[in-house]
C-alpha positions in Angstrom: 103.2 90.9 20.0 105.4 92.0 22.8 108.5 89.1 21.7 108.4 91.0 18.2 109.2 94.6 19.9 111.7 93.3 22.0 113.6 91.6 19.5 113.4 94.9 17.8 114.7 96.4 21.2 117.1 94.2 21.1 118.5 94.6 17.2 118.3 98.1 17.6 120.3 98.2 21.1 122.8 96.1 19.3 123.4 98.4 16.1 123.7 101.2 18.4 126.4 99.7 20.9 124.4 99.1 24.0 125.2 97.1 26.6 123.3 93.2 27.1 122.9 95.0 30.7 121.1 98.1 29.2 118.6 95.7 26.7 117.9 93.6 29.7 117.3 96.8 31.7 115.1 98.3 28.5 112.9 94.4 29.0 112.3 94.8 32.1 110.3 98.0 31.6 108.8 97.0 29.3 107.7 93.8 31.0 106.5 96.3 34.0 104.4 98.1 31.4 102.5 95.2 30.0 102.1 93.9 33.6 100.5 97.7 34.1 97.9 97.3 31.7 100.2 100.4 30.0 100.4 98.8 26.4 97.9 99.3 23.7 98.6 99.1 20.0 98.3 102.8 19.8 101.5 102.9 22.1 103.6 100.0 22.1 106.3 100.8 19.7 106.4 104.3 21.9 106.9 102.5 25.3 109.4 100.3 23.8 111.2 103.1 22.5 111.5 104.7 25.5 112.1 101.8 27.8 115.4 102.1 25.7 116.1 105.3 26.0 115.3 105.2 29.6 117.6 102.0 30.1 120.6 103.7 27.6 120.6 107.0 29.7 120.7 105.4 32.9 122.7 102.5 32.7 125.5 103.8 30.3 127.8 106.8 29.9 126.2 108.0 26.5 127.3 110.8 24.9 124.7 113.8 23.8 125.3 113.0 20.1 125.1 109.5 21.6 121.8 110.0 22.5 120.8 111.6 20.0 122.0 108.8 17.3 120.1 106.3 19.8 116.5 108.7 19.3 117.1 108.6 15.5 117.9 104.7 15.2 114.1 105.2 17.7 112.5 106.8 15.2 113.4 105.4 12.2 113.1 101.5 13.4 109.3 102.2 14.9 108.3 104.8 13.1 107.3 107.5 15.7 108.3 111.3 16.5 110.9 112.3 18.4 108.4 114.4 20.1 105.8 111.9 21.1 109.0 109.8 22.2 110.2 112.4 24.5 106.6 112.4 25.6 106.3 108.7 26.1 109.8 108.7 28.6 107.9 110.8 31.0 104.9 109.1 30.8 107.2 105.7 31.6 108.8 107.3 34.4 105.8 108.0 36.3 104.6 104.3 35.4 107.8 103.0 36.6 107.5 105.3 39.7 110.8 106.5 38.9 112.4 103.1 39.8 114.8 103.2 37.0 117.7 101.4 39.4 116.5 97.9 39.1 117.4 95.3 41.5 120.1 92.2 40.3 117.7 89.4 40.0 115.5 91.4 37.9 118.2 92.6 35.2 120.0 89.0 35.8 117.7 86.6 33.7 117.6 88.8 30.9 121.4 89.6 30.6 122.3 86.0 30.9 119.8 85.2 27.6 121.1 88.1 26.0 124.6 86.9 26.8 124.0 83.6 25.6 122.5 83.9 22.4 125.4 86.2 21.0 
């Protein structure tokens, strides 16, 4: 179910340094996606792996071996190619209409969970 992948998101986000902001970003994504009809078992572990990657990019100033660390943590949590991954981001882009800027009160409820459990 979508709870288990995002508290993957979240565990992996954490082991690689990210930001609450960026994992609340990486949910919210995600959360478009489901509403989208976009998830399927096929793809899930795929679209939460990019919503990260998306959200890590974007929001923070990560490094290209950064990155790259962040794509292999990807890989080896769910178990998917780097290439279908790189795929997948695209593919969330256009879903996302290429709104990766996400307004406050969408990022907000998140962060302050995120911020509170830790």
């Amino acid at each position: 179910p979508a709870s288990s992948l995002k508290r993957e998101m979240r565990n992996l986000s954490e082991e690689c340094n990210l930001e609450p902001v960026t994992v609340s970003m990486a949910y919210v994504y995600f959360e478009k996606l489901v509403l989208q009809g976009k998830l399927n078992k096929q793809n899930r572990k795929l679209c939460a792996g990019a919503c990260v990657l998306l959200a890590a990019k974007i929001s923070s100033d990560l490094r290209k071996h950064e990155v790259k660390h962040l794509i292999d943590k990807l890989e080896e949590r769910f178990r998917f190619n780097r290439r279908d991954l790189i795929g997948f981001e695209f593919t969330v882009l256009v879903a996302l209409e290429l709104a990766l800027y996400l307004p406050e009160n969408q990022v907000l409820p998140h962060y302050r969970r995120l911020t509170q459990q830790s």
